[in-house]
Backbone atoms as SQL, in Angstrom:
CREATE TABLE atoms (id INTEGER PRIMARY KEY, chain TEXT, resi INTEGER, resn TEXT, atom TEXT, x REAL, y REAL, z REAL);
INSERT INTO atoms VALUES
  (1, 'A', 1, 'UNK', 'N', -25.702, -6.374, 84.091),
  (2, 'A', 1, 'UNK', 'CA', -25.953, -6.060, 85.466),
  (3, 'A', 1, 'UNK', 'C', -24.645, -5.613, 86.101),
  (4, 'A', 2, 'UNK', 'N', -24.404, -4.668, 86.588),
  (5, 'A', 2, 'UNK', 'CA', -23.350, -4.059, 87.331),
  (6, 'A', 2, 'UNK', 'C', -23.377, -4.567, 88.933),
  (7, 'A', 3, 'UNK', 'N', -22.279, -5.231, 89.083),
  (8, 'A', 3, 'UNK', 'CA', -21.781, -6.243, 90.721),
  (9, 'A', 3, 'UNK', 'C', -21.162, -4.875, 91.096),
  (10, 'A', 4, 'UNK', 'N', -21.139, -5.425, 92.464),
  (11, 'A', 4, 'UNK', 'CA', -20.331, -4.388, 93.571),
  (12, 'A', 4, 'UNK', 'C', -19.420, -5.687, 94.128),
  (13, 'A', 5, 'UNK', 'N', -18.699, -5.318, 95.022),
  (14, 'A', 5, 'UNK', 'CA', -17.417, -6.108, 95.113),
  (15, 'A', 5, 'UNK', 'C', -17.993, -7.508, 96.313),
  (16, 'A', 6, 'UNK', 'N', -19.402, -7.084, 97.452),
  (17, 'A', 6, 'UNK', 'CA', -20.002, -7.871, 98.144),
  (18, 'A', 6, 'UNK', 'C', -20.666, -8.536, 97.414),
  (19, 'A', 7, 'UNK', 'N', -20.765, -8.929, 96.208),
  (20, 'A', 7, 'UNK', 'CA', -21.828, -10.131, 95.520),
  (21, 'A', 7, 'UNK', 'C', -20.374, -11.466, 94.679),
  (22, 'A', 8, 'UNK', 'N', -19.482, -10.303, 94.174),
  (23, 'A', 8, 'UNK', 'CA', -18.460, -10.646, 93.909),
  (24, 'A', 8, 'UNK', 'C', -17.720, -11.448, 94.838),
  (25, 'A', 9, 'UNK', 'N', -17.808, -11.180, 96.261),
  (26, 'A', 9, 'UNK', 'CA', -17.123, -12.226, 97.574),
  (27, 'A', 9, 'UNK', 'C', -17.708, -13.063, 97.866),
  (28, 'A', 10, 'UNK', 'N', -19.483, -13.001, 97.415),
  (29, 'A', 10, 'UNK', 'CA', -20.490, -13.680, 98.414),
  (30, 'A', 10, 'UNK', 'C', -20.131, -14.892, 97.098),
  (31, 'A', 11, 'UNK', 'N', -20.063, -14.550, 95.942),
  (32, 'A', 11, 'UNK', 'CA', -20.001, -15.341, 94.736),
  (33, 'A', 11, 'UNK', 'C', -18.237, -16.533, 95.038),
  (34, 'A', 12, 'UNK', 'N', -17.641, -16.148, 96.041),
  (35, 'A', 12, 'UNK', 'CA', -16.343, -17.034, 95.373),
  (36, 'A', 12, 'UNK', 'C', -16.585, -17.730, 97.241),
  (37, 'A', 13, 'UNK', 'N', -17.828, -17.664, 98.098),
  (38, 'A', 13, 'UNK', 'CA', -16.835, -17.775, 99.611),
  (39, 'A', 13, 'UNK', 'C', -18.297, -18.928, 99.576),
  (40, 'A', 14, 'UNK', 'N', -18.296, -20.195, 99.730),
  (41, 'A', 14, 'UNK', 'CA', -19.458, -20.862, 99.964),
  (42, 'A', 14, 'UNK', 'C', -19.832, -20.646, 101.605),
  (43, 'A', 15, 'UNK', 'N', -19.358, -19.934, 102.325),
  (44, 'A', 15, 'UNK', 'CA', -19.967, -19.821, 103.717),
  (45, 'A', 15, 'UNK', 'C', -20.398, -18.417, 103.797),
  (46, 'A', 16, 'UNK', 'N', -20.613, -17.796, 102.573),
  (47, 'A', 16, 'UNK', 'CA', -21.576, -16.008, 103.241),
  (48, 'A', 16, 'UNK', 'C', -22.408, -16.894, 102.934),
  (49, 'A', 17, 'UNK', 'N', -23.690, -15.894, 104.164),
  (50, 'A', 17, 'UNK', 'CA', -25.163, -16.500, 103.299),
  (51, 'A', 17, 'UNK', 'C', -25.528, -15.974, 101.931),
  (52, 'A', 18, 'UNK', 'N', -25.331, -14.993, 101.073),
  (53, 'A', 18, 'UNK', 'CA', -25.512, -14.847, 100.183),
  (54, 'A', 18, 'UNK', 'C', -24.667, -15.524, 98.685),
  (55, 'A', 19, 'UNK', 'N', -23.882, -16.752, 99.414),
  (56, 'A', 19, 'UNK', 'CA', -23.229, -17.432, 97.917),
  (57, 'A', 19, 'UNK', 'C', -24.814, -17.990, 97.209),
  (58, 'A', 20, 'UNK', 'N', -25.412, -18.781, 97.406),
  (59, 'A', 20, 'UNK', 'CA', -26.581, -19.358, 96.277),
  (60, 'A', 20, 'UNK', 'C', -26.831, -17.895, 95.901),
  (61, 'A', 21, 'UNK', 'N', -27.124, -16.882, 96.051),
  (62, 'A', 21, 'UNK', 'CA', -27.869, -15.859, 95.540),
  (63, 'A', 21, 'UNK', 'C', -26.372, -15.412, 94.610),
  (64, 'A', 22, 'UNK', 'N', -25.584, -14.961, 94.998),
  (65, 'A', 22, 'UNK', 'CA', -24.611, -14.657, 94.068),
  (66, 'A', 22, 'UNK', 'C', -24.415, -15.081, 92.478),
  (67, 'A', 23, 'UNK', 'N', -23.984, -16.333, 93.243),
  (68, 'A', 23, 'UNK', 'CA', -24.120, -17.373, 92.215),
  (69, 'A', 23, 'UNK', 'C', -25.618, -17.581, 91.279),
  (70, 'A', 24, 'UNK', 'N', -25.770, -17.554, 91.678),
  (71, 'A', 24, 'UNK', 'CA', -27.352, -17.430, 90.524),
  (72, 'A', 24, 'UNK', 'C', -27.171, -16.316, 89.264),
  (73, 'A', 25, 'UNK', 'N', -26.939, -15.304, 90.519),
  (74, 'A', 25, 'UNK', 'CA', -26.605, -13.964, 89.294),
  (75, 'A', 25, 'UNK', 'C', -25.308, -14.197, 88.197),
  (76, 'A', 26, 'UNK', 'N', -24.859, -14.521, 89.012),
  (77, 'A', 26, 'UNK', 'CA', -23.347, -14.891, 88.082),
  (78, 'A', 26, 'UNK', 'C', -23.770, -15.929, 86.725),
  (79, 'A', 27, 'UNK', 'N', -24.913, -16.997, 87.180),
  (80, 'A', 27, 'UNK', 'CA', -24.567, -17.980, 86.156),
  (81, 'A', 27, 'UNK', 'C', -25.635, -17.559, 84.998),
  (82, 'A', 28, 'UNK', 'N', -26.646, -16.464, 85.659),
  (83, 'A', 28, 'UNK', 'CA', -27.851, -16.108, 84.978),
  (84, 'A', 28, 'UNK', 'C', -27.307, -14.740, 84.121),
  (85, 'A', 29, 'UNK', 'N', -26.744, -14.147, 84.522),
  (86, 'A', 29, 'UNK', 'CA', -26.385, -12.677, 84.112),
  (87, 'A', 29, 'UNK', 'C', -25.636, -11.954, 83.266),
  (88, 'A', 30, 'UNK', 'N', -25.312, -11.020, 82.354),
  (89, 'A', 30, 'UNK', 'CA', -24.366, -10.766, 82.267),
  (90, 'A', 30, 'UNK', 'C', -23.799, -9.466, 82.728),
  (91, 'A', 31, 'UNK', 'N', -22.694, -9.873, 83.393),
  (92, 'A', 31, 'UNK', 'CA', -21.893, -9.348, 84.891),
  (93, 'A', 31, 'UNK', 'C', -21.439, -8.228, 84.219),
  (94, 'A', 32, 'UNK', 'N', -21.021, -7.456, 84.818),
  (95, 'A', 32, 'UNK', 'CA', -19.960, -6.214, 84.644),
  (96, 'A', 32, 'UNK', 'C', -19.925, -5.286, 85.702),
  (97, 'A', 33, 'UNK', 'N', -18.511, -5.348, 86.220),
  (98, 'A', 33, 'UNK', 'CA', -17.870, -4.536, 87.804),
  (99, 'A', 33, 'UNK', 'C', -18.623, -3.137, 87.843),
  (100, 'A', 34, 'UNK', 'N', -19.112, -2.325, 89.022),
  (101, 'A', 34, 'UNK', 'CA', -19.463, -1.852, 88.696),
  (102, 'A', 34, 'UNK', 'C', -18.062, -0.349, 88.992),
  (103, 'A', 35, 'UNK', 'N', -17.885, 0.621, 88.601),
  (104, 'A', 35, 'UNK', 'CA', -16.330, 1.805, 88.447),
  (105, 'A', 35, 'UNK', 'C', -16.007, 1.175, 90.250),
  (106, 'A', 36, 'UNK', 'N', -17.191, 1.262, 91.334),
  (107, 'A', 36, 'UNK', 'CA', -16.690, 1.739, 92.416),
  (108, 'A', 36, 'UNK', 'C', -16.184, 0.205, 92.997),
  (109, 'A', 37, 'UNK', 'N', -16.510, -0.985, 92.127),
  (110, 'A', 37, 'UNK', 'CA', -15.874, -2.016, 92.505),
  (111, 'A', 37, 'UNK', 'C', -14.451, -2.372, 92.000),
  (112, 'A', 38, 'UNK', 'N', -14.507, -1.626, 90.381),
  (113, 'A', 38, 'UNK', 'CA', -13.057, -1.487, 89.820),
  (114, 'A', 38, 'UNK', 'C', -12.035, -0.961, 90.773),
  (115, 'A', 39, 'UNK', 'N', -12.787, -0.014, 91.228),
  (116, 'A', 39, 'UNK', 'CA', -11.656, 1.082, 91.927),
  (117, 'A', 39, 'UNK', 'C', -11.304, 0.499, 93.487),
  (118, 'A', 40, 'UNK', 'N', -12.020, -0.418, 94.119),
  (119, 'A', 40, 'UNK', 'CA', -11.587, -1.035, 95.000),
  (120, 'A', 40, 'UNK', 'C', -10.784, -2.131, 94.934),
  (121, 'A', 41, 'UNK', 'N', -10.867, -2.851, 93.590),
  (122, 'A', 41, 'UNK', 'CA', -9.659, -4.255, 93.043),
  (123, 'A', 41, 'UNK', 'C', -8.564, -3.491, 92.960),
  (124, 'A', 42, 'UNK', 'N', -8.353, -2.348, 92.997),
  (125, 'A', 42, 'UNK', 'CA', -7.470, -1.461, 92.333),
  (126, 'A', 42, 'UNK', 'C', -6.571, -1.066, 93.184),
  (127, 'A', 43, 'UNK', 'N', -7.643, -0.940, 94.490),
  (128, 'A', 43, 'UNK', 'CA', -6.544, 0.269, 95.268),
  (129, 'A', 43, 'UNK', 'C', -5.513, -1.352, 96.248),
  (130, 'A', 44, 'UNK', 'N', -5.210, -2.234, 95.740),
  (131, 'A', 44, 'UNK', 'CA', -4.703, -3.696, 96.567),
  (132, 'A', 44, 'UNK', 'C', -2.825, -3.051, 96.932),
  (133, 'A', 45, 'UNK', 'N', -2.723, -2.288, 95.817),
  (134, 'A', 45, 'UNK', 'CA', -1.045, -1.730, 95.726),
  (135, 'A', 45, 'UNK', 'C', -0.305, -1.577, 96.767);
């Protein structure tokens, strides 16, 4: 399943409403960034 970088935040912040849903995917899934989330970890420089 390809994450975008908002499931990825909702997954590490227990106060979005979407952490239980994140997290589900995370523990159910197998994850992989999707280029346009790579490319946003990326641009931090």
């Amino acid at each position: 399943m390809l994450v975008e970088t908002d499931v990825l935040v909702a997954a590490i912040d227990p106060k979005d409403p979407n952490y239980h849903i994140a997290k589900k995917v995370f523990t159910r899934c197998k994850i992989f960034l999707s280029p346009y989330a790579l490319i946003e970890l990326g641009s931090f420089d």
